[in-house]
N, C-alpha and C positions, 0 to 999 in steps of 0.2 A: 504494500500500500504506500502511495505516495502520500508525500508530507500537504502535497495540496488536495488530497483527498481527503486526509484528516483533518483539514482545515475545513473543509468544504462541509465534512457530517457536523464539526463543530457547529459551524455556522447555520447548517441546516434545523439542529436541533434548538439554536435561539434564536431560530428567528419562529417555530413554531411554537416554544416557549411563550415571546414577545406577544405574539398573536393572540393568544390566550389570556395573558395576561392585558392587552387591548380592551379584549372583546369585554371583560368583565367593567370597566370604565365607558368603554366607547363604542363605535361602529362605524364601518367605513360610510363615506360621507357618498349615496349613493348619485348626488350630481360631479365627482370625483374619487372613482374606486381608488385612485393611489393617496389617500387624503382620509383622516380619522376624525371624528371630530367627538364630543363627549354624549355621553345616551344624556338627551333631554330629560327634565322631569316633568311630569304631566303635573302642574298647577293647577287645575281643574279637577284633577280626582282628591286632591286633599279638602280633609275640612277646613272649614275659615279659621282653624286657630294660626294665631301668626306665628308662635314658637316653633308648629310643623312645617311652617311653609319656609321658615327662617332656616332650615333645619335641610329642607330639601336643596334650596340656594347656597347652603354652605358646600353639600354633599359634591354637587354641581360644581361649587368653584376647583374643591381638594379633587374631582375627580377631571377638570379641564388640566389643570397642573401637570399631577401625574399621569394623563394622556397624552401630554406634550413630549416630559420626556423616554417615555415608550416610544412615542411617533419616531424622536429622533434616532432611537440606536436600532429599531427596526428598520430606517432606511439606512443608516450605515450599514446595518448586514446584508438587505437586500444590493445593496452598491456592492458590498464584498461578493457576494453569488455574482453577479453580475462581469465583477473581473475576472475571475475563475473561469466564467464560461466563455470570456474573450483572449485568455490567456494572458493579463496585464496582473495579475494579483501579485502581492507579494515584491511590487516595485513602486519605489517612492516617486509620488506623484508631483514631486520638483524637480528632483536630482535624478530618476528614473532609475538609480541603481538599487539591489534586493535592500527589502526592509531588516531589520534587523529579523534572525530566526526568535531571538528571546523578545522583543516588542511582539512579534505575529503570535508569538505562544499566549502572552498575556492579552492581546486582540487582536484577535484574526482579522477585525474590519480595519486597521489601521492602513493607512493610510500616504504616513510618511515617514521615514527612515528618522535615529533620533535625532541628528543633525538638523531636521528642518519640522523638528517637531512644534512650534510655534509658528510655523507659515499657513 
């Protein structure tokens, strides 16, 4: 087995993790399947008390938050599958030469070598 194959079931299995854990917050935004946005609260099926309704709007913000950053590192993985199947993974996207092997072990979605790791 190759090392970008192990990479590859890595990343396969967090990005179906990722998804899972999405879906429990979110759902894909169906006028943009590549786009999550958070499960609405139906305002309309609660009673008038305000502390429930105060309560759902809270839920709603903590769960746009952590939607966001699920969104994000799901699409870095989905970008990582992405190089894998074009044959670019595993090289820094400044300098184009391989990432480091110890950077890809601790994220396979990375992206650039540590040298340009703030670019």
């Amino acid at each position: 087995m190759t090392e970008t194959t192990e990479y590859k079931k890595a990343l396969e299995k967090e990005l179906s993790l990722l998804e899972s854990e999405l879906k429990t917050v979110g759902r894909k935004n169906p006028d943009n399947p590549k786009d999550w946005q958070p499960t609405p609260t139906d305002l309309n099926t609660l009673q008038s008390d305000e502390n429930e309704v105060a309560d759902s709007i809270e839920t709603f913000e903590e769960n746009t938050a952590i939607l966001k950053d699920l969104e994000i590192r799901y699409n870095e993985v989905k970008s990582a599958l992405q190089r894998i199947a074009q044959g670019t993974f595993g090289k820094c996207s400044v300098c184009k030469l391989p990432i480091e092997a110890k950077k890809l072990e601790a994220n396979p979605a990375a992206t650039t070598c540590i040298k340009h790791v703030n670019s």
